[in-house]
PDB file with SEQRES, HELIX, SHEET and CRYST1 records, atoms N, CA, C and O in Angstrom:
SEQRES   1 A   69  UNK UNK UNK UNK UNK UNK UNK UNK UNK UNK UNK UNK UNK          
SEQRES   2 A   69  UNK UNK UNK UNK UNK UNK UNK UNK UNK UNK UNK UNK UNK          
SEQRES   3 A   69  UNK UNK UNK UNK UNK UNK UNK UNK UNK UNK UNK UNK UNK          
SEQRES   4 A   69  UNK UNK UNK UNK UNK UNK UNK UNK UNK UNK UNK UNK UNK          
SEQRES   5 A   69  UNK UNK UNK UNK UNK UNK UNK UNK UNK UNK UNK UNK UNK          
SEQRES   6 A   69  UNK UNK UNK UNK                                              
HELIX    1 AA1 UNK A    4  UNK A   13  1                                  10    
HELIX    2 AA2 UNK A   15  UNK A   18  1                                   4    
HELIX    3 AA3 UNK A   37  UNK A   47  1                                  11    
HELIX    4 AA4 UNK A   48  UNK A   52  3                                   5    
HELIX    5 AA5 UNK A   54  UNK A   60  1                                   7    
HELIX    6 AA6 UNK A   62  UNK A   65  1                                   4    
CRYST1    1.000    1.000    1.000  90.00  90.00  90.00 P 1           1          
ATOM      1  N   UNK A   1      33.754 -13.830  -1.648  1.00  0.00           N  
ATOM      2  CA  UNK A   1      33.277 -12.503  -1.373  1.00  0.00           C  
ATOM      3  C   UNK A   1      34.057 -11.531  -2.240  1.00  0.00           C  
ATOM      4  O   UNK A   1      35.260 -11.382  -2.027  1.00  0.00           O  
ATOM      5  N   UNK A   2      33.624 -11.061  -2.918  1.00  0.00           N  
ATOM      6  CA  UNK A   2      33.954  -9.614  -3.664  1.00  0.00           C  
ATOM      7  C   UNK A   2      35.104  -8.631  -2.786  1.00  0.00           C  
ATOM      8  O   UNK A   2      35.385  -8.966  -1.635  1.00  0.00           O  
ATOM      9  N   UNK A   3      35.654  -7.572  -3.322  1.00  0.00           N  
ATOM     10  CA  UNK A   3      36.699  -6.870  -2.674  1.00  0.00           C  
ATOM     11  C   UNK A   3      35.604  -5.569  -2.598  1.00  0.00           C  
ATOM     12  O   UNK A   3      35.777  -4.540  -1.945  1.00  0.00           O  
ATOM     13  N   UNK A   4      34.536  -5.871  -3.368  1.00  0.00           N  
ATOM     14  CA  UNK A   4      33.811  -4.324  -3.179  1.00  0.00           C  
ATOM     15  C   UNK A   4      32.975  -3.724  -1.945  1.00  0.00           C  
ATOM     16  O   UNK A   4      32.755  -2.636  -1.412  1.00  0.00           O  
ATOM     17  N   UNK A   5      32.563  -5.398  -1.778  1.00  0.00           N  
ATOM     18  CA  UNK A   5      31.630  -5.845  -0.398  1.00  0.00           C  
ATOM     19  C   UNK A   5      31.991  -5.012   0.731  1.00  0.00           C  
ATOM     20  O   UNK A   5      31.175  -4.146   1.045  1.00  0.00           O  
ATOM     21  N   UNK A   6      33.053  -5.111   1.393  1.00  0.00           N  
ATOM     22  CA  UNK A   6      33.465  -3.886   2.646  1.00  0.00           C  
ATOM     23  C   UNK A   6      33.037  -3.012   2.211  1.00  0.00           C  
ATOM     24  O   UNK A   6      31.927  -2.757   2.678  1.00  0.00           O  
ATOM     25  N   UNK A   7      33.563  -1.996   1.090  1.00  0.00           N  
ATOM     26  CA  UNK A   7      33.575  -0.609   0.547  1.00  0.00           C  
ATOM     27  C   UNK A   7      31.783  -0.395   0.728  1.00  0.00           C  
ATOM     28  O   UNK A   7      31.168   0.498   1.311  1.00  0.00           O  
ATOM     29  N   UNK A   8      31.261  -1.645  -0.053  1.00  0.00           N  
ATOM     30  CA  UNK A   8      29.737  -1.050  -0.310  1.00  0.00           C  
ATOM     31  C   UNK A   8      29.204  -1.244   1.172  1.00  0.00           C  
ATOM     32  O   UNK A   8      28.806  -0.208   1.705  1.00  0.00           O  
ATOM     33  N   UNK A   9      29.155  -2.070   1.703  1.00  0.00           N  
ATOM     34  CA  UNK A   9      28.718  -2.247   3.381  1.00  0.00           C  
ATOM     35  C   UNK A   9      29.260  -0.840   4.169  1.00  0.00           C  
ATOM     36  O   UNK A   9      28.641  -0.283   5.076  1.00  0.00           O  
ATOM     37  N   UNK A  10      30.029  -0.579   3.838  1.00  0.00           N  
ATOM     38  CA  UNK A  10      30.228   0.642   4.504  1.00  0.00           C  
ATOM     39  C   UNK A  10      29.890   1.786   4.235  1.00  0.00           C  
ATOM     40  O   UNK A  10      29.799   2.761   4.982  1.00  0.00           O  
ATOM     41  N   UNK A  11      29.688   1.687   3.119  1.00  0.00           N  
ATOM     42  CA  UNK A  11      29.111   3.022   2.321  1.00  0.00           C  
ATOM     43  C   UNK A  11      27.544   3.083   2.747  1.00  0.00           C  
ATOM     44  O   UNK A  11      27.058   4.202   2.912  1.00  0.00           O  
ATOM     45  N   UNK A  12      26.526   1.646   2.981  1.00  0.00           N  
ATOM     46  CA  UNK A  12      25.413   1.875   3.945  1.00  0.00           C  
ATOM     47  C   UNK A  12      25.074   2.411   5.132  1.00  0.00           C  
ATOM     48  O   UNK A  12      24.267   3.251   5.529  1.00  0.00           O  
ATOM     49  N   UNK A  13      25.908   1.700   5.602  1.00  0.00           N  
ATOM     50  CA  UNK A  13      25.996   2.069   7.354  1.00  0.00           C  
ATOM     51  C   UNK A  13      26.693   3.459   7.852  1.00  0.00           C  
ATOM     52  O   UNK A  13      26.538   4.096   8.893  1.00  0.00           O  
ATOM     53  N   UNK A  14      27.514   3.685   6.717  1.00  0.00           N  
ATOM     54  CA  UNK A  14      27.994   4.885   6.957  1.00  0.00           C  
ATOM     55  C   UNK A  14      27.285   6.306   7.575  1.00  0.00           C  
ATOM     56  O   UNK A  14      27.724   7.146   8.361  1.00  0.00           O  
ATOM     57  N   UNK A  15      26.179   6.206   6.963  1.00  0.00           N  
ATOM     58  CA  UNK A  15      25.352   7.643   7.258  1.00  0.00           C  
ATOM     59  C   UNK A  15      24.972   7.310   9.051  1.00  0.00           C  
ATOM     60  O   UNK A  15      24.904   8.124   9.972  1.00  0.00           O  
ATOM     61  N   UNK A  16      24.750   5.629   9.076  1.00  0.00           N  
ATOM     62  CA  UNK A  16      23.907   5.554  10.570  1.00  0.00           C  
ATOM     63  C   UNK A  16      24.811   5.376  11.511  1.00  0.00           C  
ATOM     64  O   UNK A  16      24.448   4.770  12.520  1.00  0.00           O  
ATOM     65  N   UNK A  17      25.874   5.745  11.437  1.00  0.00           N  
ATOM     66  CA  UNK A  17      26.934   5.617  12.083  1.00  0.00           C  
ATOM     67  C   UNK A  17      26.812   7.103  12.643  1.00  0.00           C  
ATOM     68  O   UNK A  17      26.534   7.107  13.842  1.00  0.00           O  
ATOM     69  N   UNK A  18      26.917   8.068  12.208  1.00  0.00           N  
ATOM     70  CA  UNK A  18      26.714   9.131  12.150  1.00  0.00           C  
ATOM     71  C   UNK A  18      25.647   9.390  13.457  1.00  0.00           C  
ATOM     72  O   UNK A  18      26.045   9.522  14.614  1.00  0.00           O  
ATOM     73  N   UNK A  19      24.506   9.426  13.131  1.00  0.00           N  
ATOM     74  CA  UNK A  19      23.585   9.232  14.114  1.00  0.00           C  
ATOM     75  C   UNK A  19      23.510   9.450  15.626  1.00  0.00           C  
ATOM     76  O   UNK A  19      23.504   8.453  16.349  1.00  0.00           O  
ATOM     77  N   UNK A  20      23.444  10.877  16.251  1.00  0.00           N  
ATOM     78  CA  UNK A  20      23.539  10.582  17.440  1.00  0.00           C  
ATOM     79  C   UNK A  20      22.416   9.704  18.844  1.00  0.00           C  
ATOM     80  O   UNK A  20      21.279  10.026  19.188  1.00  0.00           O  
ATOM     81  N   UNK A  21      23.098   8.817  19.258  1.00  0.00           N  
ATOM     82  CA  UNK A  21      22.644   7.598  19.542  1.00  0.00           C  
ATOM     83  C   UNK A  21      22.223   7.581  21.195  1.00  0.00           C  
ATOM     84  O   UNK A  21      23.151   7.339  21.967  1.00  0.00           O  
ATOM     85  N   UNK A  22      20.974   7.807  21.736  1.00  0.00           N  
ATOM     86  CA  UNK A  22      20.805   7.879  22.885  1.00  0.00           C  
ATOM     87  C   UNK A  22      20.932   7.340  23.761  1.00  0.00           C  
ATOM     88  O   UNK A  22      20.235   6.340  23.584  1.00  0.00           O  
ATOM     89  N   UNK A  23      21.555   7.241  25.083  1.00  0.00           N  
ATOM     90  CA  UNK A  23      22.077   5.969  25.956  1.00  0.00           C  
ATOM     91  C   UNK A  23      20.741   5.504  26.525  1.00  0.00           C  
ATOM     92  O   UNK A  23      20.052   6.290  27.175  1.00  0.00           O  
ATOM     93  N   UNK A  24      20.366   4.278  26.302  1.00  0.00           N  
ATOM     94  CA  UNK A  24      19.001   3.573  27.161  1.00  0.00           C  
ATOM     95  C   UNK A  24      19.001   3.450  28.803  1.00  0.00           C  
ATOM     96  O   UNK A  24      19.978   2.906  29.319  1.00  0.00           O  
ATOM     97  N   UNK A  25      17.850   3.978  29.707  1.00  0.00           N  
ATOM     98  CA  UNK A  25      18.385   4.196  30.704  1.00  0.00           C  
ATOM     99  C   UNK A  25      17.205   3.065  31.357  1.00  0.00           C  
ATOM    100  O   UNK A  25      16.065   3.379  31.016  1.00  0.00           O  
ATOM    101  N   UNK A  26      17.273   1.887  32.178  1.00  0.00           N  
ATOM    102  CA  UNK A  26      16.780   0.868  32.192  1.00  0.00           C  
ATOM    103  C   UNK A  26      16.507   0.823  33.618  1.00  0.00           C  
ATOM    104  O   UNK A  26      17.464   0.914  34.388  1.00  0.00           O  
ATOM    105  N   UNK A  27      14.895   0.650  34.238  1.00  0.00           N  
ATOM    106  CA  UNK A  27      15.529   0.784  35.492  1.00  0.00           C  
ATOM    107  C   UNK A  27      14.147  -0.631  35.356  1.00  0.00           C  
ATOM    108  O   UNK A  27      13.453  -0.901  34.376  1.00  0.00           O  
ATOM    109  N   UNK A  28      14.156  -1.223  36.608  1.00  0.00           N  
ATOM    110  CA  UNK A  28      13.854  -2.350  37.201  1.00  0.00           C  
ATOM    111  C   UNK A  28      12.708  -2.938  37.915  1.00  0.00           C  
ATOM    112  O   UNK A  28      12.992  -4.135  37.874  1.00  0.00           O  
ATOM    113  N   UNK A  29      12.125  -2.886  38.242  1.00  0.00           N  
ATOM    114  CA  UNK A  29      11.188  -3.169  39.959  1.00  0.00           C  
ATOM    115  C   UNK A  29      10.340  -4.930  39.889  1.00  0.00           C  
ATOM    116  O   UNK A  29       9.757  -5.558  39.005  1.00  0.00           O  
ATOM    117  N   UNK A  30      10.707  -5.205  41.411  1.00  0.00           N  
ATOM    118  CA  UNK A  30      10.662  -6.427  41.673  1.00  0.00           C  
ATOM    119  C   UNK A  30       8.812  -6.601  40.806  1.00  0.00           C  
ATOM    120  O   UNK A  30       7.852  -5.830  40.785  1.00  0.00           O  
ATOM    121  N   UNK A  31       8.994  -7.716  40.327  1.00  0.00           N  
ATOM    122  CA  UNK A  31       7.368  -8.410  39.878  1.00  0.00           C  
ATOM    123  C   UNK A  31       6.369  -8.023  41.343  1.00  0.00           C  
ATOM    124  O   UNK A  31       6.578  -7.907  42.550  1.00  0.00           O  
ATOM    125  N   UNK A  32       5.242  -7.919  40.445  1.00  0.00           N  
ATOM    126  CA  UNK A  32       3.998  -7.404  41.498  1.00  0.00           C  
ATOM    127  C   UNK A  32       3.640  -8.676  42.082  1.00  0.00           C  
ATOM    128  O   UNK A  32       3.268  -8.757  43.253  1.00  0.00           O  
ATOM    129  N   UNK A  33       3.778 -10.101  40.982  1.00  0.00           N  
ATOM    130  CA  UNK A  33       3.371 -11.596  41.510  1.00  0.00           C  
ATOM    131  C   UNK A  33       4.007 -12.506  41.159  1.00  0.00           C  
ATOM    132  O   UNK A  33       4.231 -12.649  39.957  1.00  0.00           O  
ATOM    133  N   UNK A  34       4.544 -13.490  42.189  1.00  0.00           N  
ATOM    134  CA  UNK A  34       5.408 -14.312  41.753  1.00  0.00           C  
ATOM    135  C   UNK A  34       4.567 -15.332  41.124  1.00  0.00           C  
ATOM    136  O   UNK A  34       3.394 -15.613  41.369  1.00  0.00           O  
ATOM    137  N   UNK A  35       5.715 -16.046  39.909  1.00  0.00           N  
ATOM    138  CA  UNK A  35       5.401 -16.988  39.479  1.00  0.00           C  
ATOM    139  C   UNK A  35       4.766 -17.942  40.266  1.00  0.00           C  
ATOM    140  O   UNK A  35       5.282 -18.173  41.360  1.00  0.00           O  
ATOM    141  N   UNK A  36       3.165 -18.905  39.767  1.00  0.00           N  
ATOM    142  CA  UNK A  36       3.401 -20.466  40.490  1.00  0.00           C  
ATOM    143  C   UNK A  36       3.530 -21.425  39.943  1.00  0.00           C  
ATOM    144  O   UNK A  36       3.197 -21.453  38.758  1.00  0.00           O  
ATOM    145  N   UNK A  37       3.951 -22.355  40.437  1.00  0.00           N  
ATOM    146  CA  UNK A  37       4.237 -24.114  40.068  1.00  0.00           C  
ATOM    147  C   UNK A  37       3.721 -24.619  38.993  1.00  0.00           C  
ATOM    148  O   UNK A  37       4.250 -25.548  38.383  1.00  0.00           O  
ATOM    149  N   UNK A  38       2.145 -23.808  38.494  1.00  0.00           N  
ATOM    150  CA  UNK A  38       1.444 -24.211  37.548  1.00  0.00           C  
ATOM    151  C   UNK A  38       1.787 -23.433  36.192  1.00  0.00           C  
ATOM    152  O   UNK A  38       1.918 -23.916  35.067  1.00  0.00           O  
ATOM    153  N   UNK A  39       1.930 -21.697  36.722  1.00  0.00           N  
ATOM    154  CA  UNK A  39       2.191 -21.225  35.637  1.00  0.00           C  
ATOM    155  C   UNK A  39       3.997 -21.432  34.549  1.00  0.00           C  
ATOM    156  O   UNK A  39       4.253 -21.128  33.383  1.00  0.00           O  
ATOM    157  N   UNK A  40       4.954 -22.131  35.765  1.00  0.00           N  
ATOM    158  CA  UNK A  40       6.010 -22.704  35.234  1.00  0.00           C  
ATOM    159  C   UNK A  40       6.134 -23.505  34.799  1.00  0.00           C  
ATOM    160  O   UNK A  40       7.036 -23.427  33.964  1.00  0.00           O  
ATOM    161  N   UNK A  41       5.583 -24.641  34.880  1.00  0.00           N  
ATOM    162  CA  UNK A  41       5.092 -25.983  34.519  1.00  0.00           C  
ATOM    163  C   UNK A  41       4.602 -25.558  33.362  1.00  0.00           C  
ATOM    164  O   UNK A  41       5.299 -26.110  32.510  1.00  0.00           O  
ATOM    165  N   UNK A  42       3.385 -24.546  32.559  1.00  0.00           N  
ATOM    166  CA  UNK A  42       2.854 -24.480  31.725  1.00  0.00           C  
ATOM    167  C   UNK A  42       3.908 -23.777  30.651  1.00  0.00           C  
ATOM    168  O   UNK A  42       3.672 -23.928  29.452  1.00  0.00           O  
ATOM    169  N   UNK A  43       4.817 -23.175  30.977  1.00  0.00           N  
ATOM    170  CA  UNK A  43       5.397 -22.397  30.196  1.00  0.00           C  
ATOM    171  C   UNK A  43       6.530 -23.285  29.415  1.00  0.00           C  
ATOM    172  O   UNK A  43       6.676 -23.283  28.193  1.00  0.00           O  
ATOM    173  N   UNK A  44       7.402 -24.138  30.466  1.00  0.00           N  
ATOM    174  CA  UNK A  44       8.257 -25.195  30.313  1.00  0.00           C  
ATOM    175  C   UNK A  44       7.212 -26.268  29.133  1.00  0.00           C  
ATOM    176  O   UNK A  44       7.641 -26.432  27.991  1.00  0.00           O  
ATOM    177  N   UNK A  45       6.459 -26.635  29.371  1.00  0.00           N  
ATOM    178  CA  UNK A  45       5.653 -27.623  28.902  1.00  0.00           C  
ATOM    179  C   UNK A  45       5.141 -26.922  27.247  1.00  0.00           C  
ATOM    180  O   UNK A  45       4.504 -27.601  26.442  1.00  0.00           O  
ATOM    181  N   UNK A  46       5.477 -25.774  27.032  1.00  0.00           N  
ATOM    182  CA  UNK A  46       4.598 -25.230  26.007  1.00  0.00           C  
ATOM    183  C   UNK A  46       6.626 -24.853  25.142  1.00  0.00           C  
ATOM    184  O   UNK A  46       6.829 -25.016  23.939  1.00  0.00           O  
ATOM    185  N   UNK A  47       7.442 -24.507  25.866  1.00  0.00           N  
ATOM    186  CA  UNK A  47       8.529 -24.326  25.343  1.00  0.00           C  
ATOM    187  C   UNK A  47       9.127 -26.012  24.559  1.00  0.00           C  
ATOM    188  O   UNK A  47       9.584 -26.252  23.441  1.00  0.00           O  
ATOM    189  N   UNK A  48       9.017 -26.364  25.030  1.00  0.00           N  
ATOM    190  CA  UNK A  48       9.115 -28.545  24.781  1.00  0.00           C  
ATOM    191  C   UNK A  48       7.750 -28.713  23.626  1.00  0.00           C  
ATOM    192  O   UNK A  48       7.947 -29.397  22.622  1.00  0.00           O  
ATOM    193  N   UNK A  49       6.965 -28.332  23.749  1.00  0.00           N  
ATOM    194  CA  UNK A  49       6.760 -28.232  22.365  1.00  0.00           C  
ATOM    195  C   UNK A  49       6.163 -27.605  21.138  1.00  0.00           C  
ATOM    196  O   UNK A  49       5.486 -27.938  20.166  1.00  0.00           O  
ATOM    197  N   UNK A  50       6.779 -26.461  21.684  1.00  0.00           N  
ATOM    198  CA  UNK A  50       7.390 -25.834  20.511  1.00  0.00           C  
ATOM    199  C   UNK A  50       8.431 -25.812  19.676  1.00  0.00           C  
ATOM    200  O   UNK A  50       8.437 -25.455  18.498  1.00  0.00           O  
ATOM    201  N   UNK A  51       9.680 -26.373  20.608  1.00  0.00           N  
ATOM    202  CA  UNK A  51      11.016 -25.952  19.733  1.00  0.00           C  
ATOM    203  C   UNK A  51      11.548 -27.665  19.982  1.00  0.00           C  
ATOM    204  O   UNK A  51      12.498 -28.156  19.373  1.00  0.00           O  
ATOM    205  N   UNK A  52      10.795 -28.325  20.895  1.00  0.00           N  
ATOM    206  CA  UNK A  52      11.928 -29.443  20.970  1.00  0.00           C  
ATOM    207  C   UNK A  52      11.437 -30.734  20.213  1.00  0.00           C  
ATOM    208  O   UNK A  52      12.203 -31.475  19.599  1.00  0.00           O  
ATOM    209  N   UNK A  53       9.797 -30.964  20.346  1.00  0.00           N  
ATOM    210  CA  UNK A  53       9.121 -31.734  19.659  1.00  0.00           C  
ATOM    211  C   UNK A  53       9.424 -31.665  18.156  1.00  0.00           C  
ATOM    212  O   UNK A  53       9.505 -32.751  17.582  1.00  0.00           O  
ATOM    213  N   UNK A  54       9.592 -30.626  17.485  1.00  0.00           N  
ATOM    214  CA  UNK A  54       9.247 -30.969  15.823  1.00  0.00           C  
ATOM    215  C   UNK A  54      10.941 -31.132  15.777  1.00  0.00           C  
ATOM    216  O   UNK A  54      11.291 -32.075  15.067  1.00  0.00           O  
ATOM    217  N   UNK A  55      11.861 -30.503  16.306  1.00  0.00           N  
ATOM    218  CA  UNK A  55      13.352 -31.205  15.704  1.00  0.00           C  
ATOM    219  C   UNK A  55      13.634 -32.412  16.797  1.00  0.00           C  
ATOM    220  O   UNK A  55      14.798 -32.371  17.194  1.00  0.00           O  
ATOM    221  N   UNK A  56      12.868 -33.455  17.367  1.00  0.00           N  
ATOM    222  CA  UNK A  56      13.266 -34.373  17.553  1.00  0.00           C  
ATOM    223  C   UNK A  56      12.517 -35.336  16.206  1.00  0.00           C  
ATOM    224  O   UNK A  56      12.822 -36.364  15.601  1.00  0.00           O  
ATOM    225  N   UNK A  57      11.388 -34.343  16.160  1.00  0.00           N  
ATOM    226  CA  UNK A  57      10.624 -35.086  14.865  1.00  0.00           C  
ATOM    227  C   UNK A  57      11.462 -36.049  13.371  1.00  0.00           C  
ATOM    228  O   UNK A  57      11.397 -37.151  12.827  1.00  0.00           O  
ATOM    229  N   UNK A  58      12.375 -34.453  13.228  1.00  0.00           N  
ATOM    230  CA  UNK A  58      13.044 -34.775  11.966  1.00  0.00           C  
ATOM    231  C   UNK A  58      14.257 -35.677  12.960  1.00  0.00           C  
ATOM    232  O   UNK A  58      14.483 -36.852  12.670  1.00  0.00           O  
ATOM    233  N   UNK A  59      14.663 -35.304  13.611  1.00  0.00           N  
ATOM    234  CA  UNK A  59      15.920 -36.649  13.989  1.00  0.00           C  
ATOM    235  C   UNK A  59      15.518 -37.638  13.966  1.00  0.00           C  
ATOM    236  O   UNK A  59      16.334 -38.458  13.544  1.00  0.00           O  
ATOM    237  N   UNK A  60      14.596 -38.026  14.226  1.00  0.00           N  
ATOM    238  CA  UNK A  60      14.011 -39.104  14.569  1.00  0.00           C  
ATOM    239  C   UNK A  60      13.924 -40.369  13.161  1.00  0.00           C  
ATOM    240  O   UNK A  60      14.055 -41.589  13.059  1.00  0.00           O  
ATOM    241  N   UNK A  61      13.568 -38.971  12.065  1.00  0.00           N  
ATOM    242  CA  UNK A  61      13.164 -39.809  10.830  1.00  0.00           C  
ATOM    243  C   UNK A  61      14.068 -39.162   9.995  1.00  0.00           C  
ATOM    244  O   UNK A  61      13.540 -38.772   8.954  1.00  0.00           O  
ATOM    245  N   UNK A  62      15.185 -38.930  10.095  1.00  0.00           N  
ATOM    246  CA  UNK A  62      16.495 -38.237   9.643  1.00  0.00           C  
ATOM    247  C   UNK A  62      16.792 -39.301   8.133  1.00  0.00           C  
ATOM    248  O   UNK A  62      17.123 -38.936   7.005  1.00  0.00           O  
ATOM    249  N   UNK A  63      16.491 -40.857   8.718  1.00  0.00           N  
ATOM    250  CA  UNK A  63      17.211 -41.629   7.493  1.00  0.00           C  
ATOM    251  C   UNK A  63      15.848 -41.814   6.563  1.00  0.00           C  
ATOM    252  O   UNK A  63      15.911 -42.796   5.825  1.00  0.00           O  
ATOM    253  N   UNK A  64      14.773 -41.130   6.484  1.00  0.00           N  
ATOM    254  CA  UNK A  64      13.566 -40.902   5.873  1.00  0.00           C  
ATOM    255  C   UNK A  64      14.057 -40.619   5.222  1.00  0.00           C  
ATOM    256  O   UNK A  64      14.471 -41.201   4.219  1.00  0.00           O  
ATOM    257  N   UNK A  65      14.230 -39.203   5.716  1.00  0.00           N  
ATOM    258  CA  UNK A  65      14.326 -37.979   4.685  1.00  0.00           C  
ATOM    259  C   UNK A  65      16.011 -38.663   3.809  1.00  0.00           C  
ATOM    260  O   UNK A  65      15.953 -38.800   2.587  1.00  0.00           O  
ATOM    261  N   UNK A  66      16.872 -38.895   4.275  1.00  0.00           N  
ATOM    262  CA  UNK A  66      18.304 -38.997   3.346  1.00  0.00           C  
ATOM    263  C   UNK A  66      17.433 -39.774   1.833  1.00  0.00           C  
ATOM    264  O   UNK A  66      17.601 -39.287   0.715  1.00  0.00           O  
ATOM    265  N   UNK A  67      16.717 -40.756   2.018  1.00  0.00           N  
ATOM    266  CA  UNK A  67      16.136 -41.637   0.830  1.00  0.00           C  
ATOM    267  C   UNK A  67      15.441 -40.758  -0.162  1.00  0.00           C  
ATOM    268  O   UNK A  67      14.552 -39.908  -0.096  1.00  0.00           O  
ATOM    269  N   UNK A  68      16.183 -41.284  -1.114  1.00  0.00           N  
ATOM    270  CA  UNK A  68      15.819 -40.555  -2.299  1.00  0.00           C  
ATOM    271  C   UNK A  68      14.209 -41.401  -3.141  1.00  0.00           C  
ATOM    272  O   UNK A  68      14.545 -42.323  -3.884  1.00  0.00           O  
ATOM    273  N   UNK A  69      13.269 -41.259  -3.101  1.00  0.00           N  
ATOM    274  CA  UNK A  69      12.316 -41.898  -3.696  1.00  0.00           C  
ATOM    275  C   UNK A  69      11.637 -41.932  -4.920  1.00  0.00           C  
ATOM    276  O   UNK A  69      10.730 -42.744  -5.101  1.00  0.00           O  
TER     277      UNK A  69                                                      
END                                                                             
């Protein structure tokens, strides 16, 4: 990393630093309908494969891919 890198990173952010910054005021209220069994099941079931199916994919065939062909 460069010695200029801080100087210039700061020289960006600098102005938005500045910025007066409004506090977010967050308020709450209980769900109108609770979840059911089906719609959790579907969500779990759609999260598994999305993110867990395709990287078990590549583990799976991990010493595929190392081979050079």
């Amino acid at each position: 990393m460069s010695v200029l890198t801080p100087l210039l990173l700061r020289g960006l952010t600098g102005s938005a630093r500045r910025l007066p910054m409004p506090c977010a005021r967050v308020h709450s209220k209980p769900p109108r309908e609770q979840l059911g069994t089906m719609d959790i099941a579907i969500g779990l079931t759609s999260c598994f494969v999305c993110f867990l199916l395709p990287s078990g994919w590549v583990l799976s065939h991990l010493e595929n891919y190392k081979k050079r062909e």
